[in-house]
C-alpha positions in Angstrom: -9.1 -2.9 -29.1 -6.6 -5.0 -31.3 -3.2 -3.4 -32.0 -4.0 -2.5 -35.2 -6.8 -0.2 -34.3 -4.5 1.7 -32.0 -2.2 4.3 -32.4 1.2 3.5 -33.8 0.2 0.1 -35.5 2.6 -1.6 -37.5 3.1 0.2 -40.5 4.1 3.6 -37.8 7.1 2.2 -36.5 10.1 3.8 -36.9 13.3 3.5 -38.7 15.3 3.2 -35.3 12.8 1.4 -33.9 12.8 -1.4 -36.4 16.0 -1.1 -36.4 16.8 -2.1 -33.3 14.2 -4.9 -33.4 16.3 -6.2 -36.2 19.3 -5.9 -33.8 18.1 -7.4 -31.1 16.7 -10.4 -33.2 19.9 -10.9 -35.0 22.5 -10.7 -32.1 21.1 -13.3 -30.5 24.8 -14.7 -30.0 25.9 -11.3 -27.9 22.7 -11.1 -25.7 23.4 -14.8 -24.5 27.1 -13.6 -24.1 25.6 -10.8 -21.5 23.1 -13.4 -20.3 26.0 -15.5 -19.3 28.3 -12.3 -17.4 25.1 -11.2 -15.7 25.2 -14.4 -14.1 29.0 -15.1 -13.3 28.8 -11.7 -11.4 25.4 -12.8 -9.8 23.0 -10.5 -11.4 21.1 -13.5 -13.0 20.1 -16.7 -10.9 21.0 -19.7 -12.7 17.6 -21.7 -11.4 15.4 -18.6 -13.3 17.7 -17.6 -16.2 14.9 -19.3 -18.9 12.2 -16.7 -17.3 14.7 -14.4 -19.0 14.2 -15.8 -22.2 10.4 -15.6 -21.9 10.2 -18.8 -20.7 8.2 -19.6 -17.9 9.1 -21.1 -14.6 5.5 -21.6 -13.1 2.1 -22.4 -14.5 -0.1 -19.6 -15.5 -3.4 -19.5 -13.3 -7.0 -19.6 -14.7 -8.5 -16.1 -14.9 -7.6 -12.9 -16.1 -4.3 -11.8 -15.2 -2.9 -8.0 -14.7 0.5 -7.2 -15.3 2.7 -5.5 -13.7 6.3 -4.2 -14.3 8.7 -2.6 -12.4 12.1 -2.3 -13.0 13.9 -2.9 -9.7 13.3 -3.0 -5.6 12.3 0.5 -5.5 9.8 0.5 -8.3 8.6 -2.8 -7.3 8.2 -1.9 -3.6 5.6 1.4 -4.2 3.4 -0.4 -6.2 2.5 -3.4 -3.7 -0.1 -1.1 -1.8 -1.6 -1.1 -5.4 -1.3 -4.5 -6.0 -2.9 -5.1 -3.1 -6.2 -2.5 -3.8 -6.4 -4.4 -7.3 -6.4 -7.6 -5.8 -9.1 -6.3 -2.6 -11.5 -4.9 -5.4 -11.6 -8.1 -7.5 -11.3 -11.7 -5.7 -11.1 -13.0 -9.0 -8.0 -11.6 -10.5 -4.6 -12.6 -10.8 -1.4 -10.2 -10.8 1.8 -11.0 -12.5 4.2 -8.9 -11.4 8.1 -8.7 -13.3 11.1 -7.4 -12.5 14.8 -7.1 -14.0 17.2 -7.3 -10.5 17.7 -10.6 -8.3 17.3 -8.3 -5.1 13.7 -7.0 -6.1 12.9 -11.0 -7.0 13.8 -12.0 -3.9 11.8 -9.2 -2.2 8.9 -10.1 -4.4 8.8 -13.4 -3.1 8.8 -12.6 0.5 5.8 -9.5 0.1 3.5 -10.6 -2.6 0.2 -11.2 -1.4 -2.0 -14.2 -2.7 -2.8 -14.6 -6.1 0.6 -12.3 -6.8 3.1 -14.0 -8.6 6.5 -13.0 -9.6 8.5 -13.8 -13.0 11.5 -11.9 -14.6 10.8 -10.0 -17.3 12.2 -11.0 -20.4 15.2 -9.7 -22.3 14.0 -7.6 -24.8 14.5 -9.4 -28.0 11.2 -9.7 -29.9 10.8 -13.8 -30.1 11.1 -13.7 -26.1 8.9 -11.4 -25.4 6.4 -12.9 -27.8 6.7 -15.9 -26.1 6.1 -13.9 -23.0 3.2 -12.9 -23.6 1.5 -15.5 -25.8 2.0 -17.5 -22.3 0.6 -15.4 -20.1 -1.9 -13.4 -22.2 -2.3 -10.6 -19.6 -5.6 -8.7 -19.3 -3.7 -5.4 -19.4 -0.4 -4.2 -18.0 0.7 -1.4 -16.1 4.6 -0.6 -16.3 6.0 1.6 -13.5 7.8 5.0 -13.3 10.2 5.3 -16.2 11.6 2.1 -18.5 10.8 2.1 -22.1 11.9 -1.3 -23.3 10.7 -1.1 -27.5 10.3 -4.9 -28.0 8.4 -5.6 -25.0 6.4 -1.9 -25.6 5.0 -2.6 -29.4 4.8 -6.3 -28.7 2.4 -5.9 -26.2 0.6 -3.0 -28.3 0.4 -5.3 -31.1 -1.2 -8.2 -28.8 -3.8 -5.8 -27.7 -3.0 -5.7 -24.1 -4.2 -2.5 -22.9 -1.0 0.1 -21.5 -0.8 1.8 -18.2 2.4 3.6 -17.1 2.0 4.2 -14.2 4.0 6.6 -11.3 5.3 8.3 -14.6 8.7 10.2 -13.7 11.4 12.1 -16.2 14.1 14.0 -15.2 14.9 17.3 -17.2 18.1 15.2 -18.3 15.9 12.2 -19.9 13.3 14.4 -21.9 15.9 16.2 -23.6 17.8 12.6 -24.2 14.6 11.2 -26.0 14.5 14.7 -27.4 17.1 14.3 -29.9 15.0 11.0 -31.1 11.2 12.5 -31.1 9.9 9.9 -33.6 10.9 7.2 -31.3 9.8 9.1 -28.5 6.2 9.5 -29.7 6.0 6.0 -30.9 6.6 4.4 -27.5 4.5 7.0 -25.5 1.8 6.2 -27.2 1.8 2.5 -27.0 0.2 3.4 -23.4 -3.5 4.4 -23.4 -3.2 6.0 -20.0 -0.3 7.8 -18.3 -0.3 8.7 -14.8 2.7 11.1 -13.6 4.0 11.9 -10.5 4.1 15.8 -10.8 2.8 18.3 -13.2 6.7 19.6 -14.3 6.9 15.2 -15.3 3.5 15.6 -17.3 4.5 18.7 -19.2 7.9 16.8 -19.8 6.1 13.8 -21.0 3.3 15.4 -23.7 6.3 17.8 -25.0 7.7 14.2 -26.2 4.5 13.2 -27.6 2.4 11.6 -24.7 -1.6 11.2 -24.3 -4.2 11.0 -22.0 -1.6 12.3 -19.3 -2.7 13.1 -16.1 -1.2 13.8 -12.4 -1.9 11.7 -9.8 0.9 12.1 -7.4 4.0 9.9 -6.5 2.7 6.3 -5.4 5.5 5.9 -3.3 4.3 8.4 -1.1 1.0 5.9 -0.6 3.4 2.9 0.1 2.6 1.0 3.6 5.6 1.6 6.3 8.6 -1.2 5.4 8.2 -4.2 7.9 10.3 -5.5 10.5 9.9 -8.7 12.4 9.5 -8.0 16.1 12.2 -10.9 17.0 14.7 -9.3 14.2 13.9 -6.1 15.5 14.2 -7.0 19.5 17.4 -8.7 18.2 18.9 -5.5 16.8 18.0 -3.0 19.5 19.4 -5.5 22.1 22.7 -5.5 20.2 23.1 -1.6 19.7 22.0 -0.9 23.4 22.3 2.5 24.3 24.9 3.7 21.7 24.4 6.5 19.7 23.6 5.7 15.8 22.7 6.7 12.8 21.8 4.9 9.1 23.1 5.7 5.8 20.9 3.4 3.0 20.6 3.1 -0.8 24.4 3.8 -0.9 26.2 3.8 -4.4 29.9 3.5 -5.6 31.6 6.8 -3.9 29.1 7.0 -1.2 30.5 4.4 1.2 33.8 6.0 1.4 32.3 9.0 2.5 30.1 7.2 5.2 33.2 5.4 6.5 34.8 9.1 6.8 31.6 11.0 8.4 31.7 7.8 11.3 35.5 8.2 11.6 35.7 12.4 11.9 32.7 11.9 14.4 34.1 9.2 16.5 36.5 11.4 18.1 33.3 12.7 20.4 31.5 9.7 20.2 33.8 6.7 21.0 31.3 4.2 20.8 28.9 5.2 17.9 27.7 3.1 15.3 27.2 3.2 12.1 24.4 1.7 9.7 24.8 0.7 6.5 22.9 -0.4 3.6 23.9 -0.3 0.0 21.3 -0.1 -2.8 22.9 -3.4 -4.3 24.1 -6.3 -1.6 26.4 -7.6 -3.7 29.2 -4.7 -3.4 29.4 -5.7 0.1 33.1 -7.9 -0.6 34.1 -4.6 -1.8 32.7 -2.3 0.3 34.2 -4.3 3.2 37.8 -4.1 2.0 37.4 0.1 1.7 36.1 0.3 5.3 38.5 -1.8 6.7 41.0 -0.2 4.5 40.0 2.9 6.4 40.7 1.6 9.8 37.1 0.9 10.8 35.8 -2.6 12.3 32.9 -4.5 10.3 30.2 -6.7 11.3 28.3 -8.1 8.0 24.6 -9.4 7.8 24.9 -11.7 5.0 27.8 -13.7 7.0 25.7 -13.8 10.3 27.9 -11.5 12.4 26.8 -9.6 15.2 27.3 -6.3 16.3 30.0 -6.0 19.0 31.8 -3.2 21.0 34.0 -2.7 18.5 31.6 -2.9 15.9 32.2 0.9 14.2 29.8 -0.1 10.7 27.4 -2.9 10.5 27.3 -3.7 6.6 23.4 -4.7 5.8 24.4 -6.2 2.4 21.0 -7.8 1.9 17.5 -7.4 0.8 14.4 -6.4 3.2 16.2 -4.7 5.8 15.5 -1.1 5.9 12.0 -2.1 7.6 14.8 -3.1 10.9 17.5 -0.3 10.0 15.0 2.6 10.6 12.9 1.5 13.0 16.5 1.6 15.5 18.4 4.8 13.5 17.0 8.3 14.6 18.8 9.5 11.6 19.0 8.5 7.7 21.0 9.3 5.2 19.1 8.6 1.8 22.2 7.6 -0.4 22.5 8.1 -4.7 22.3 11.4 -3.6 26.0 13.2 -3.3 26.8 11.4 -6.3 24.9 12.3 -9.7 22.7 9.8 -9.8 18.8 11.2 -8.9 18.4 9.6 -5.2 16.9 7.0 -3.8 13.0 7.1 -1.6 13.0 9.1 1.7 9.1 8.7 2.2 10.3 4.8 3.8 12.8 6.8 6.2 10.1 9.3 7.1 7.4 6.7 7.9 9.3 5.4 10.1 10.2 8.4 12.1 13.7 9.2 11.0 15.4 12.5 10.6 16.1 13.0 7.0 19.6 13.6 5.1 20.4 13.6 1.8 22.8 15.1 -0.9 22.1 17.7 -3.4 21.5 14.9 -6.5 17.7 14.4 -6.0 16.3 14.8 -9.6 14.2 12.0 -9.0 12.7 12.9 -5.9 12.4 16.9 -5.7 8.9 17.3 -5.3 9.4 15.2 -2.0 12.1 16.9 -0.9 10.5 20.2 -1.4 8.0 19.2 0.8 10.0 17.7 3.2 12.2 20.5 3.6 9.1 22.8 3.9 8.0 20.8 6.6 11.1 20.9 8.6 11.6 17.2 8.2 14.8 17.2 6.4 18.1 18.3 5.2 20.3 18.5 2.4 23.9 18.3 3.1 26.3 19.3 -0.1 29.2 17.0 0.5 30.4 14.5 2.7 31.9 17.4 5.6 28.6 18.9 5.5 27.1 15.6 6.1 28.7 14.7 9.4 28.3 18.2 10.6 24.8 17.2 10.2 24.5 14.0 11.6 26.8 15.8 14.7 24.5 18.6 15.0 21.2 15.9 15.6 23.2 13.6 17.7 24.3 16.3 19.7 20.6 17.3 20.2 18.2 14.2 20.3 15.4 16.7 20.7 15.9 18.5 17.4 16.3 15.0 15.3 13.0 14.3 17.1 11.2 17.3 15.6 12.6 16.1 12.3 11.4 12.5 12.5 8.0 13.6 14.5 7.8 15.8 10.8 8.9 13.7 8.7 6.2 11.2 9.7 3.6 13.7 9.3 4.3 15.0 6.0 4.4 11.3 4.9 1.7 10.4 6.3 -0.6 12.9 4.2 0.4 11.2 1.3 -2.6 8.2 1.4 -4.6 9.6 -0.9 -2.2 9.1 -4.2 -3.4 5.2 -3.7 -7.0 6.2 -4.1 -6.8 8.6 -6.9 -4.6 6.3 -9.1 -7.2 3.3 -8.3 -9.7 6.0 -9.6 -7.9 6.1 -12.8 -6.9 2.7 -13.4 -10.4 1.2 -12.8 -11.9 1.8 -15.7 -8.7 0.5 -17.4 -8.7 -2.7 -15.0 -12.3 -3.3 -15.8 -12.5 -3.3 -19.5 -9.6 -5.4 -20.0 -10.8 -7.8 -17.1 -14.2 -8.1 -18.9 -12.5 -8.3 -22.4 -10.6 -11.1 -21.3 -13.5 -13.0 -19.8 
């Protein structure tokens, strides 16, 4: 199908919409400005920047290519169990998988299976993304969970590269944000030929707004295999905490650290020698999250500088990528973090596989189905502040047998979750299979 024969060809775009394609053409200047900041504060990195310009970095393989977009680590980790059933069901395929953070690039690289590559996805300023594509002339792409770029959207409609969004989500908050612009709205939804949501609340949410073909297939990150963990990183670890008690807090934002630093330092009056686990959603706060603890009174041992976890150790900072696999194979409990802050939480299906007593804070837009479940399954908590979080992790370290029932739930109610993978491969085939054959 070209992009004129589909819905919302050329002469249907918007006045906004062309708008900001005029925009982002002419303020070329200011988008190379904030190409440049992103990289002084190590957002960026300086060998890859061109990929942001829609330049490549590698060659394109021979074959048709799927891509795949996601916009950071999270997003990017639940769809490698699909990129791996794509890849199973067609030995002759190619993915090309993008992202937007350096910590989901650098995950990329480590986890991508053969004949997965990764590339940054370009800024979204319409002469890059042409570029973009007219390079790697995917097959057909499927975008991930929730990011609406315009450029990159009607560039690849008008290409004639087939849509997928895929793991569709909206918050209550976001459909009544693209409310108040419905024309714009409709026009990007229906640059995608297939939607598949997470939930039937995110479905109804998305067709109010002007979506079609819409259907529910479940949260993919409930299908995602268990995080990995090195036996020798993991034999390290465990040797290093020895028989103290501990506990994980991961996916931290801004505010959240503070309050982890407080929960170890009102609990260490009955534990002397417990430890604390931390992991920030970005790595590169750790300089600053550093200087709070220790502001605090608390000793810290950081991953990224090599240091190990001592007696006096009361946090150990895991301000790096790839970790979690480690953090909850050793940590009974987890705090899921961008939860006691407004900002729609992070994945606890990751702490679950692995057999860890759930916490998390009352700001879980993004994830309520799962916590609903969850909770109904006795496999978590939800804590509304930072007191009623360390009475929480006190009450399960107080009672290893009830954090067991938690994490012995917990795994069970993630493990039901398989068969999301095998209905969204059921939708996406016939997708995958007409845009593989168009291609050939």
């Amino acid at each position: 199908m070209t992009g004129d024969d589909r819905p919302g060809n050329r002469g249907t775009s918007t006045f906004a919409t062309s708008l900001y394609r005029g925009v982002t053409t002419a303020g070329l200047p200011l988008v190379e400005l904030l190409l440049q900041r992103r990289l002084m504060r190590g957002k960026e990195e300086p060998s890859r920047i061109d990929e942001r310009r829609g330049i490549p970095s590698i060659q394109r393989p021979s074959g048709a290519i799927i891509w795949i977009h996601a916009a950071s680590i999270g997003e990017a980790q639940s769809v490698l169990v699909l990129i791996e059933r794509i890849l199973r069901a067609d030995p002759e395929l190619k993915i090309l998988m993008t992202t937007g953070t350096v910590t989901s690039a650098r995950m990329m690289g480590e986890r991508l299976p053969p004949r997965a590559i990764h590339q940054y996805v370009p800024v979204d300023r319409a002469a890059w993304v042409r570029r973009f594509l007219e390079y790697w002339r995917p097959a057909a792409a499927l975008w991930v969970e929730s990011e609406l770029w315009p450029n990159l959207l009607l560039e690849s409609r008008r290409a004639g590269i087939p849509l997928a969004l895929v793991n569709a989500r909206m918050s209550e908050h976001s459909r009544a944000s693209w409310a108040r612009a419905p024309k714009i709205a409709r026009e990007l939804l229906s640059c995608f030929d297939t939607i598949l949501a997470q939930d039937q609340e995110i479905a109804a949410r998305l067709e109010a707004l002007g979506a079609r073909n819409v259907s529910v297939t479940g949260n993919l990150k409930l299908a995602a295999a268990p995080l990995p963990a090195t036996a020798a990183s993991l034999i390290e670890l465990q040797d290093a905490i020895g028989g103290r008690p501990t506990w994980v807090a991961t996916s931290t934002h801004r505010g959240e650290e503070e309050i982890v630093g407080a929960v170890h330092r009102g609990l260490a009056g009955k534990y002397p020698d417990l430890l604390t686990l931390l992991a920030p959603r970005h790595p590169q706060r750790g300089d600053d999250i550093e200087q709070t603890l220790i502001a605090s009174g608390l000793s810290v041992a950081r991953w990224s500088r090599g240091e190990t976890i001592t007696a006096e150790t009361n946090i150990y900072l895991a301000d790096g990528t790839g970790l979690l696999g480690q953090l909850y194979r050793v940590a009974p409990i987890a705090f899921i973090g961008g939860s006691l802050i407004p900002h729609g939480g992070q994945n606890m299906l990751e702490a679950a596989q692995l057999r860890c007593a759930v916490l998390y804070g009352p700001h879980i837009d993004n994830f309520r189905s799962i916590t609903s479940e969850m909770q109904a399954a006795g496999a978590s908590r939800e804590v509304a502040d930072g007191d009623e979080l360390q009475q929480a992790v006190g009450a399960l370290l107080a009672s290893p047998e009830r954090a067991d029932a938690m994490a012995e739930a917990a795994a069970g109610a993630a493990g039901r979750k398989q068969e999301v993978i095998d209905l969204v491969m059921r939708r996406l085939q016939p997708v995958i299979a007409n845009a593989v054959s168009s291609a050939s």
